[in-house]
N, C-alpha and C positions, 0 to 999 in steps of 0.2 A: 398480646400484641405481637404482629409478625415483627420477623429480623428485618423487611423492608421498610416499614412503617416505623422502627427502631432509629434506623439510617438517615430514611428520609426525613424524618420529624425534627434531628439536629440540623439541615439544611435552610440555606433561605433562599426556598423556591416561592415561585409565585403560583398563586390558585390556581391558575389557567394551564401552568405545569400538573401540579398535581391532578386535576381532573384529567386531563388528557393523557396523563401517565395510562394508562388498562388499557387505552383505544393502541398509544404507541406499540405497547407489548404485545397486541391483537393483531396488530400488524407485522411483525417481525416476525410471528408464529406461523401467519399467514406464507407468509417470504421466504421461511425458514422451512417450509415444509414441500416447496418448489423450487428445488435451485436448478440455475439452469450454469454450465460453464461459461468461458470468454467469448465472446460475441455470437452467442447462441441463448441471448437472453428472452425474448422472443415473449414468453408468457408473463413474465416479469415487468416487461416494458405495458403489455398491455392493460397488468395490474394497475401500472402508476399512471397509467394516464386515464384509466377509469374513475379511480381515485382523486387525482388532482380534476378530471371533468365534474364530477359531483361538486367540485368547490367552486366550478366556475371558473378554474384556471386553465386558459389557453395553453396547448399543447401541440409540438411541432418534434418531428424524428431529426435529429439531425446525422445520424447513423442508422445503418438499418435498425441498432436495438437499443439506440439512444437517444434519452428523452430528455426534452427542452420546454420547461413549463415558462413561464412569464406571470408572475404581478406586477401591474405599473400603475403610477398615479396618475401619468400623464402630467406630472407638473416636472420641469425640470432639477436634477437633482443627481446627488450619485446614485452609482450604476451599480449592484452589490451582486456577485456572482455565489450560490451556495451549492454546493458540489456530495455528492455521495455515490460511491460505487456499486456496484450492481451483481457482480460476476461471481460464482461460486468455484467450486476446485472441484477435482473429478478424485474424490474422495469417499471410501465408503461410511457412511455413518456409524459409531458404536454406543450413540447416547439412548436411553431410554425413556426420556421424557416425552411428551402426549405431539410434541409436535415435530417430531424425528422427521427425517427427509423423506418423502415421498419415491423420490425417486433415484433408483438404485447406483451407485458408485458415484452420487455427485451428492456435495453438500457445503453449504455456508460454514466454512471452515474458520476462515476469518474474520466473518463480523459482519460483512457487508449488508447482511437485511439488517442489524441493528441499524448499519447509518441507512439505509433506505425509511426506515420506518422512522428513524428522526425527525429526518430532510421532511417526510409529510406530514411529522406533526408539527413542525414548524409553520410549514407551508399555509397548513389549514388554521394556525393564528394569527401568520402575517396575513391571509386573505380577510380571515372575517373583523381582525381588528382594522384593516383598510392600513394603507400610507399616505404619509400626507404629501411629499414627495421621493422621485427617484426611482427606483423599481428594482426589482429582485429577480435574477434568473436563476431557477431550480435547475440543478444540471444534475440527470443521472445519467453516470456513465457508463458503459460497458468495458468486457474485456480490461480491467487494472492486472490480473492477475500474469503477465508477461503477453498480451498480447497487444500490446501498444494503443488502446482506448484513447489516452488525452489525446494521444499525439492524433489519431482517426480522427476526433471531434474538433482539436483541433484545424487540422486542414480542411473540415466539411463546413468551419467559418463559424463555433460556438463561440467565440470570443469578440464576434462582429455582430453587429444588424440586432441593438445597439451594440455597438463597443463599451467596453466592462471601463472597471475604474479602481474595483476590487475584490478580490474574490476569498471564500474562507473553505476550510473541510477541516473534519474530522476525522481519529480512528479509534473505536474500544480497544484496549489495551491489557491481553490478559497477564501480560508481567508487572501491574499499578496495581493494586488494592482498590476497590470499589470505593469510592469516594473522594477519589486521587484525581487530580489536571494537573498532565503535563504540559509546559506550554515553554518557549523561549524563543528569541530570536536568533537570527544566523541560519547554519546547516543543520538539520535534524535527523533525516535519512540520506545514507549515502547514498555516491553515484554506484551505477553497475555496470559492469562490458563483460561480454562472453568472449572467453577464449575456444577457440577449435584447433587443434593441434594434428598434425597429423606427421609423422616419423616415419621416412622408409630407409630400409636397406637392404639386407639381402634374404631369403628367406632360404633354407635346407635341411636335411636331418638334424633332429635335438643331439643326436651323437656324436655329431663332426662340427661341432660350430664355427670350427675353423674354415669351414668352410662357406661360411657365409657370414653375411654380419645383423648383429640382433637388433632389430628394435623395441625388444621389449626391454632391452637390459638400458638402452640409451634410453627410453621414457622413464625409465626409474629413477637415472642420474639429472634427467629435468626436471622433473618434480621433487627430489632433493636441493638440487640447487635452487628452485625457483622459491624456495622458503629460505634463503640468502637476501631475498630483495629485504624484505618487511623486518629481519633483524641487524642487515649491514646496509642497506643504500639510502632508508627511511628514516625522518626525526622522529625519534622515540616521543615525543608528543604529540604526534601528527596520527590517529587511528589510519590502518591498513589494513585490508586483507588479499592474500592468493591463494585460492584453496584448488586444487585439480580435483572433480568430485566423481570424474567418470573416467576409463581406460577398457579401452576392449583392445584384444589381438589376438591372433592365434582360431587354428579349427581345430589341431588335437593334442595330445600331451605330446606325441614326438616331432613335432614338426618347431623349429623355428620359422615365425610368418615373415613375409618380407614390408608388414607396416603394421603398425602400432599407433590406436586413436584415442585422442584424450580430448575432453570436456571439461572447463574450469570457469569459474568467477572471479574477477578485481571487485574491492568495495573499495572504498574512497572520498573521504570529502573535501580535500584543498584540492585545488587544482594545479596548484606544483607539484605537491606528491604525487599526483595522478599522472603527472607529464613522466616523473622517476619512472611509476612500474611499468606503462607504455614501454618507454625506451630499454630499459633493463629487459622485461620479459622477451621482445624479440633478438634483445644482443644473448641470453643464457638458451633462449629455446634452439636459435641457429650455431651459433658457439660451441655448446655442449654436442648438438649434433653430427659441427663437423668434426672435432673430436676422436669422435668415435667411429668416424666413418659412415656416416647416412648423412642424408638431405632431410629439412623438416619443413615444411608449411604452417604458417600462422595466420589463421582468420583473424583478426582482433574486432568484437561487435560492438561498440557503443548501443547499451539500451535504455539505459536511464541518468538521467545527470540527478543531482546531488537535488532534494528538497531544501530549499532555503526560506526561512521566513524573515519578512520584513519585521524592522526591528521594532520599529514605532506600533506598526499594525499587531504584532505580539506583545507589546505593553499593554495593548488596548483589554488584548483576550485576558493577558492574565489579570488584570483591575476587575473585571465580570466572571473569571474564574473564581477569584479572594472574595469575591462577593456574594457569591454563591455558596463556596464548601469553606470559606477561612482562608486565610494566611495559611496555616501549618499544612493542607490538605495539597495546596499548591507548589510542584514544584517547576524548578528552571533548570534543573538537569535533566535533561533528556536526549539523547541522540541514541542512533543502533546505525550498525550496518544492513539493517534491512534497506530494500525502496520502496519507492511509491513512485508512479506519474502523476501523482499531485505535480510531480516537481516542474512538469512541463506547463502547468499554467500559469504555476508560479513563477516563472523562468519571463513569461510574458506579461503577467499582471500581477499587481503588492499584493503581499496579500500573508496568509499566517495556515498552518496545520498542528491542530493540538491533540492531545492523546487523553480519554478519558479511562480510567481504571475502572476495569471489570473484573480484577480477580475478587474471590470469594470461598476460601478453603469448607466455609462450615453448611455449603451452597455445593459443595464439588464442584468450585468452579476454578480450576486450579491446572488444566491442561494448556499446552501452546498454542497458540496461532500454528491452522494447518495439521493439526493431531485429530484425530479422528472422535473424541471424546471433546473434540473444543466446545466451550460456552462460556458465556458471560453472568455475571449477575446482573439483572433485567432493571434492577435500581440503577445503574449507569445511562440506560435509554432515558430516565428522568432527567440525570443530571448533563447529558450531552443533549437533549432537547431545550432546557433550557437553556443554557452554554451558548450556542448558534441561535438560539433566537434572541437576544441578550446582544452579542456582538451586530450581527445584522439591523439590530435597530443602531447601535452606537456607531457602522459603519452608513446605514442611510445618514443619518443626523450627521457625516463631518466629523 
């Protein structure tokens, strides 16, 4: 007996899961073996709508590389939105399995064809089992990986013509144990803002420093101080983070330059807290600068707000999670400082994102989200298939 069939077998999936589990995985092999990056999904789009055509499922672009299927009953009813992303990272593959990336320095590093290959096998038993009312919008998105997708779909009117009522997503989750749903309500992924920093002063020989004034030595004492916010200005129960993760300066070893560039991230999920580092990061970046004698610039970028799930709507998940893998399989602690633009539909419409465990050490399946060796155990495509098809009826039905 396989270690899948192990797994699976303690489960209370339904037949229509388990049959269609080999098709899901044949899909995500499919997926997995084309990635394309952020809004350059192009063959992938044309996958899914091959795909959903075969089912008879009407199919509309609402981006150039985002796909908008439709099943409706035509009777009036709720309006269920199910969402999976698309986009892969420009990563080079180091796995060895049969369905390795095709093509060179890009690969599903994150999971995305898993939730693509879900999202259809759900699709293909909401269509053939029919609805009796209400309708389901399949929403595959592009570009999640920082190139702002929701927000694109959103303004091209995915949320309109019908207007939603609810929407749900998922993510494989290589830090859960395969057999794991994380679900809760409230915040679960933080918000994100990019800092751009940029420091001048004076630039002249490394020999005479007196004679000019350093910016590399002032970026040093901002990004020392700016790790002051998250242990002095922040409630030690409130998650934070400031990390500066880039600094360039300088063309040779003898030259002091006259600026110094730094790249950083805020994570954050209250929105009080979030007002603190705003206001602190630009009082310690100009502060510290004048200080020392330079002027400094601060971009500050809002790119993602905080995913938030609805509370009631995450009760719902977790009752059809407990019902599927147990009580004990199910947890309600979950948050990271990772994000998602999930968070921006959910910002506009109720709705829940839950996290299904794909690790799997005796599988090697034990790498991070974004590592070059990333994978999942393919028994998690079973149980986040039926997971979202499960919900999606409980959200048609009221």
């Amino acid at each position: 007996m396989s270690a899948q069939t192990d797994l699976l077998s303690t489960l209370n999936l339904s037949d229509a899961a388990r049959k269609g589990h080999s098709e899901v995985v044949a899909t995500r092999h499919d997926l997995h073996r084309k990635p394309e990056t952020g809004l350059e999904e192009r063959e992938t789009a044309q996958y899914i709508e091959a795909r959903l055509g075969e089912l008879g499922i009407p199919t509309q672009r609402c981006t150039p590389t985002g796909v908008v299927g439709l099943i409706d009953s035509t009777v009036p009813g709720r309006r269920v939105m199910l969402r999976a992303d698309m986009d892969a990272l420009p990563i080079t593959e180091e796995n060895d399995h049969d369905f390795v990336s095709q093509h060179p320095g890009k690969m599903h590093a994150c999971g995305h064809d898993t939730h693509m290959a879900m999202l259809l096998g759900v699709a293909q038993r909401l269509k053939e089992e029919g609805l009796t009312q209400g309708l389901v919008k399949l929403v595959f998105q592009p570009g999640e990986e920082g190139h702002y997708g929701a927000q694109k779909m959103i303004a091209a009117g995915v949320l309109d013509n019908p207007p939603l009522d609810v929407c749900y997503g998922q993510h494989v989750w290589g830090e859960a144990e395969v057999g794991k749903i994380l679900i809760q309500g409230g915040p679960v992924m933080a918000a994100v803002d990019r800092l751009q920093i940029a420091i001048h002063g004076k630039g002249t020989h490394a020999a005479y420093p007196h004679g000019g004034v350093d910016p590399v030595y002032c970026a040093a004492q901002v990004i020392t101080a700016l790790q002051s916010i998250v242990s002095r200005n922040v409630d030690p129960l409130k998650p934070a983070v400031v990390t500066i993760a880039q600094i360039n300066a300088g063309t040779a070893h003898n030259i002091i330059p006259p600026r110094c560039d730094m790249v950083g991230t805020v994570r954050v999920f209250d929105e009080g807290t979030h007002e603190i580092l705003r206001r602190r990061i630009h009082e310690i970046i100009t502060g510290v600068a004048q200080a020392l004698g330079c002027t400094a610039e601060l971009e500050y970028i809002p790119e993602h707000i905080a995913t938030v799930n609805d509370p009631e709507i995450a009760r719902l998940v977790r009752e059809e999670a407990v019902a599927i893998v147990g009580e004990e399989r199910v947890s309600g602690e979950q948050r990271t400082m990772g994000a998602e633009d999930m968070s921006d539909f959910l910002r506009r419409v109720p709705g829940a994102y839950a996290f299904i465990g794909g690790r799997n050490a005796a599988k090697g399946c034990t790498y991070p989200h974004h590592h070059p060796k990333f994978n999942v155990d393919e028994d998690a495509l079973a149980i986040g298939a039926e997971l979202m098809y499960r919900v999606a009826r409980r959200l048609l039905a009221g």
